[in-house]
C-alpha positions as CSV (number, residue, x, y, z in Angstrom):
1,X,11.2,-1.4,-17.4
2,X,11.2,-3.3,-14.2
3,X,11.9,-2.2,-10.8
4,X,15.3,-3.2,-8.6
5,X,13.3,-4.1,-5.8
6,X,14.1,-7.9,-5.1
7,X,9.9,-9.3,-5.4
8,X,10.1,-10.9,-1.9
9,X,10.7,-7.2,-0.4
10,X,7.5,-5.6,-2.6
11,X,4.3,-4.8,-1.3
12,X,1.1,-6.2,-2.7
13,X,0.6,-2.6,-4.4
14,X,4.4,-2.5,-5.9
15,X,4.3,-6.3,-7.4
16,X,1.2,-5.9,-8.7
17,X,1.7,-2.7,-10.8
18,X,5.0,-4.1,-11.7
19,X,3.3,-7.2,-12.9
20,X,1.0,-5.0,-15.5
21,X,3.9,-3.4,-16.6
22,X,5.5,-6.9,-17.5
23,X,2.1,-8.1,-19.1
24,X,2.2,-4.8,-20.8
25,X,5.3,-5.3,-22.8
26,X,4.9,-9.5,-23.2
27,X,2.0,-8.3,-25.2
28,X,3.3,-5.8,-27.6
29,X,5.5,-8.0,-28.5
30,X,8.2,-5.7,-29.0
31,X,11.0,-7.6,-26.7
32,X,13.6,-9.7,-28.1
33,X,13.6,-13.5,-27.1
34,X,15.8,-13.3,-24.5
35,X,14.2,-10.3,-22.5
36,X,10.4,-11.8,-22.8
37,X,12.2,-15.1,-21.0
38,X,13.8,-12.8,-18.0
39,X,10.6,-10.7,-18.5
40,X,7.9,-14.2,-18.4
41,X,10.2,-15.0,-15.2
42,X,9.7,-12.2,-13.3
43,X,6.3,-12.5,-14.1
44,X,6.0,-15.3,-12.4
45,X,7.9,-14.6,-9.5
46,X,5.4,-11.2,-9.1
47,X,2.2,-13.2,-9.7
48,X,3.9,-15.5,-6.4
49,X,4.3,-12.6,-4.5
50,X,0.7,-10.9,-5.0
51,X,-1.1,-14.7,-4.3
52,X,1.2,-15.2,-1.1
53,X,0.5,-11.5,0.1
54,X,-3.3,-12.5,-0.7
55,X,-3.3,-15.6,1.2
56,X,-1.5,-13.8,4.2
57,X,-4.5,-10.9,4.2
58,X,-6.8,-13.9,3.8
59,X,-5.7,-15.5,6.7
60,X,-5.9,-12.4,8.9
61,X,-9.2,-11.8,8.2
62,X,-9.9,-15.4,9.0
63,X,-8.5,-14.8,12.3
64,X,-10.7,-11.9,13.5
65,X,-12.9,-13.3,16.4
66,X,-16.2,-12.1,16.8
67,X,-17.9,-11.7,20.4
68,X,-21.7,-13.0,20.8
69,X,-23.6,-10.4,19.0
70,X,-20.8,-10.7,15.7
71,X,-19.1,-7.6,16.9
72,X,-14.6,-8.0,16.5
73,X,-13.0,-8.5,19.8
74,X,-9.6,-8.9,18.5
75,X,-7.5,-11.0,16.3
76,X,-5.8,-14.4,17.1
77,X,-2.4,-14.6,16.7
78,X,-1.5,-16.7,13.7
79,X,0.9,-19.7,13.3
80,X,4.3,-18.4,12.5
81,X,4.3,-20.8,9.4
């Protein structure tokens, strides 16, 4: 069963156990034709969502300056892309 929760609103956490649970039942097979299309979909649309949220926590780390002896100072704001 998926969640309600439109994927663009989910957390990394929420769209990536909801993803599992979609993998889950694409492979037992046990869905009619018609639900592993909506199901494949949504899929997709979670697999997105974890790769943006990824990229996004990617980025952040990417902007963490160091001072001279590699200790964090702060972080650099990030283009609002």
């Amino acid at each position: 069963m998926t969640s309600e929760t439109p994927v663009t609103e989910m957390s990394f956490e929420q769209a990536m156990k909801e993803l599992e649970r979609v993998v889950d039942q694409l492979e037992r097979g046990d869905v009619a034709l018609d639900a592993s299309i909506a199901l494949y979909e949504r899929g997709a649309a979670l697999k997105k969502r974890c790769e943006d949220e990824l990229k996004r926590a990617e980025e952040k780390v990417a902007a963490i300056t160091l001072d001279a002896s590699g200790q964090p100072t702060g972080t650099q704001p990030l283009d609002a892309g």
